[in-house]
MARLOFI-655867 format. One record per residue (C-alpha): x, y, z; chain. Coordinates in Angstrom, 1 decimal, always signed. Example, Ala and Ser with C-alpha at 12.3 -4.5 7.8 and 13.67 -1.06 7.14 Angstrom:
# residues 2
<pt <+12.3, -4.5, +7.8>, "A">
<pt <+13.7, -1.1, +7.1>, "A">
# end
This chain:
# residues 140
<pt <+14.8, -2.5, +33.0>, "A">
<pt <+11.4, -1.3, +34.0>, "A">
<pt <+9.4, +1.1, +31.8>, "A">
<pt <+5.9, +2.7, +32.5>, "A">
<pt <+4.6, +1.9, +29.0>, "A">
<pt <+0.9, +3.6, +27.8>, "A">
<pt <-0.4, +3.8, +23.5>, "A">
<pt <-2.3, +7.4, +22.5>, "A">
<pt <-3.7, +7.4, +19.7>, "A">
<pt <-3.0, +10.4, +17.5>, "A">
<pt <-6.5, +12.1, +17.1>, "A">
<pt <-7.9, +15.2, +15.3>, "A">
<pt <-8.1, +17.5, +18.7>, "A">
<pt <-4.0, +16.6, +18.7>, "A">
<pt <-3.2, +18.3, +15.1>, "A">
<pt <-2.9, +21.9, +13.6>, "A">
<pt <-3.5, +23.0, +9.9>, "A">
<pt <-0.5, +20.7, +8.7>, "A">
<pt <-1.8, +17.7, +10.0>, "A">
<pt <+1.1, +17.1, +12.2>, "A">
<pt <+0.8, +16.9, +16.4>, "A">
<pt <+0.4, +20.7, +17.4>, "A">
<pt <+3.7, +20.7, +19.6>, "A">
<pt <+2.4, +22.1, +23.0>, "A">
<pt <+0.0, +18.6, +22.7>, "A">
<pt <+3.1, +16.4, +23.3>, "A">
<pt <+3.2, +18.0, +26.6>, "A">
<pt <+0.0, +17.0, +27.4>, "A">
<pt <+0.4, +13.5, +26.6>, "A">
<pt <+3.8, +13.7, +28.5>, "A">
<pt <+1.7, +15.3, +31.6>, "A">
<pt <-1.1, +12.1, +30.9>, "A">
<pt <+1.5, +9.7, +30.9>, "A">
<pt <+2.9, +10.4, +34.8>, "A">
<pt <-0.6, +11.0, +35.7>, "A">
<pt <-1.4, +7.6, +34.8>, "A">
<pt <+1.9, +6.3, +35.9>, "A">
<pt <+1.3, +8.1, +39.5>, "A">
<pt <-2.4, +6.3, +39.5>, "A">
<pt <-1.5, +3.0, +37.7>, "A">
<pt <+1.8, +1.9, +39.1>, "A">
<pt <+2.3, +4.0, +42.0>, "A">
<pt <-1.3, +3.5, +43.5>, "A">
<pt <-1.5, +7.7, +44.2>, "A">
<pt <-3.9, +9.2, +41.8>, "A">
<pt <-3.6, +12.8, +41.2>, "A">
<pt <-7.7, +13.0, +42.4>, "A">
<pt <-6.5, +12.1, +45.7>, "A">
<pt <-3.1, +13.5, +45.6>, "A">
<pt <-3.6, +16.7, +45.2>, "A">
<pt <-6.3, +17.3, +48.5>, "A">
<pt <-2.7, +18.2, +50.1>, "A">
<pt <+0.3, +17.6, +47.8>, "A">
<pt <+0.9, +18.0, +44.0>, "A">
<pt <+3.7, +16.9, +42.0>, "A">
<pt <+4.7, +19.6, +39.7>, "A">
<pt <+6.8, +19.7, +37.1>, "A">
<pt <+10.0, +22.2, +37.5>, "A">
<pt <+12.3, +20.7, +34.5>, "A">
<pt <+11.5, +20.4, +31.4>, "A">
<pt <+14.1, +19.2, +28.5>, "A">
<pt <+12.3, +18.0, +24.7>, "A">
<pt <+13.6, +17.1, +21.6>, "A">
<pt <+11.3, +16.4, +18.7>, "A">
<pt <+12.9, +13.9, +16.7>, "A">
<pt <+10.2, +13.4, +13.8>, "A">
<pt <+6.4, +14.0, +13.3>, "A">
<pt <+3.5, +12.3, +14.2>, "A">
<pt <+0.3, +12.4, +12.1>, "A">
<pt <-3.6, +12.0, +12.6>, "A">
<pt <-4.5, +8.4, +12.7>, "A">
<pt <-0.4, +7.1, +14.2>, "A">
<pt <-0.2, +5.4, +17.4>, "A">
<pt <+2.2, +6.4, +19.9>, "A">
<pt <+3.9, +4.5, +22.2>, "A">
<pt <+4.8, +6.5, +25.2>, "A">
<pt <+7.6, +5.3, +27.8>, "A">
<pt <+8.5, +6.5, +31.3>, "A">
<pt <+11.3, +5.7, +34.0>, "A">
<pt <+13.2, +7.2, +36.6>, "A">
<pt <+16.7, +8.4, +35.6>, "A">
<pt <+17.2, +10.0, +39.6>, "A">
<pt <+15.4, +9.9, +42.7>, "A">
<pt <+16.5, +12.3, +45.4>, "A">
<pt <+14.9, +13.0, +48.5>, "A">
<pt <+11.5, +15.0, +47.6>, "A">
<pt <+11.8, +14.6, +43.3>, "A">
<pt <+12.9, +12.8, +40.5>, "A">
<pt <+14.2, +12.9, +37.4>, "A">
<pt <+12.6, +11.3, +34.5>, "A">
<pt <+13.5, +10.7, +31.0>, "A">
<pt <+11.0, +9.7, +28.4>, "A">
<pt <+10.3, +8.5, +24.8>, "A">
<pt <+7.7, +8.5, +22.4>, "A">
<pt <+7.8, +6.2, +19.4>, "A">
<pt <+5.5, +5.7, +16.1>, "A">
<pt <+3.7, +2.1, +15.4>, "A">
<pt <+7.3, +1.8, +12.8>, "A">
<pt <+9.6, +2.4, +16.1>, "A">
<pt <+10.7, +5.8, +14.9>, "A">
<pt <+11.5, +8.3, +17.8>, "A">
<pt <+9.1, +10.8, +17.5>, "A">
<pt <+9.8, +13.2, +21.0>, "A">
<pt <+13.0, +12.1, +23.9>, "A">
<pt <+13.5, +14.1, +27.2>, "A">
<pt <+13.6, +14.7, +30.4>, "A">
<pt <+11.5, +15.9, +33.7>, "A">
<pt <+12.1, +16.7, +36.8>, "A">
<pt <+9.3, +16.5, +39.5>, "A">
<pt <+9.0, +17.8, +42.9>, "A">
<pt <+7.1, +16.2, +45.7>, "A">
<pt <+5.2, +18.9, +47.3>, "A">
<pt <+3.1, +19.5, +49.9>, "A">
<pt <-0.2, +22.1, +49.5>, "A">
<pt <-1.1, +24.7, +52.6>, "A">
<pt <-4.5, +24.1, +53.6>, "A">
<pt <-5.2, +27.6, +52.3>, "A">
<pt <-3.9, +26.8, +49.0>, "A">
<pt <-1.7, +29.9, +49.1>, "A">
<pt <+1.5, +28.1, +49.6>, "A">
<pt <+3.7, +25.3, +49.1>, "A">
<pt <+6.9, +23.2, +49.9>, "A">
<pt <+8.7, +20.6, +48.8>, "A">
<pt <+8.5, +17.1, +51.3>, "A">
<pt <+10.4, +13.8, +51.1>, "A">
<pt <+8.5, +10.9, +49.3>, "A">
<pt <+7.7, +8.5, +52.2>, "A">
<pt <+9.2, +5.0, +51.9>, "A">
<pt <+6.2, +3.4, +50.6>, "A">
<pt <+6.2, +5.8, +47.6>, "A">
<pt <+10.3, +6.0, +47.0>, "A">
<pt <+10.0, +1.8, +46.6>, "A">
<pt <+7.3, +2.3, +44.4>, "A">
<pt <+9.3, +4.8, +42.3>, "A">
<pt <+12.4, +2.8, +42.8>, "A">
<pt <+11.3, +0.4, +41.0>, "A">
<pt <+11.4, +2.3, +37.8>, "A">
<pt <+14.9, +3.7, +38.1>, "A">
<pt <+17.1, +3.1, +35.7>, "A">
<pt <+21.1, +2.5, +36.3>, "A">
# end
């Protein structure tokens, strides 16, 4: 099985006043994580992405399993669970340096495609080039 695999390091801006990762900051890591993965493994970074298409997220399904605390390193995993014609579904897992599930879910992403003016936009199949990319990450 092939897993899009990154570490973030638990830092103060992550934290509220109990010390714990302020929940809506796990979303941000999640959002970091397929950034990277669309840059790192799929060769289509977001900076030049998004001249023209985007790949927003339009499902959203996450279950905090334990907390994580200033100073922890997370490991963060990715795959593809689906891939239809112009999205995917993802699932995802974030474990502490002692293995412990810290957050598990799933999200859906749609392949879009941006109107020059910026006032509208569509959903578009991934091209071959991209779907084998993705492919390879899908999960049976």
């Amino acid at each position: 099985m092939n897993y899009f695999i990154k570490q973030e390091k638990i830092r103060f801006h992550h934290i509220d006043f109990a010390g714990i990762v302020f929940y809506p900051r796990y979303l941000e890591m999640l959002n970091a994580l397929v950034e990277d993965w669309f840059e790192e493994a799929l060769h289509r970074p977001f900076h030049k992405m998004h001249e023209s298409n985007g790949i927003p997220t339009v499902d959203l399904k996450v279950q905090f399993k334990k907390a994580a605390r200033l100073g922890e390193t997370l490991t963060k995993e990715l795959w593809v669970k689906e891939l239809r014609s112009s999205s995917l579904l993802c699932g995802f897992l974030f474990k502490n340096q002692d293995n412990e599930t810290i957050l598990e879910g799933e999200v859906t992403l749609v392949n879009v495609t941006i109107e020059a003016d910026r006032k509208a936009i569509k959903s578009e199949p991934f091209n071959e080039e991209i779907r084998s990319k993705i492919a390879f990450y899908l999960q049976s």
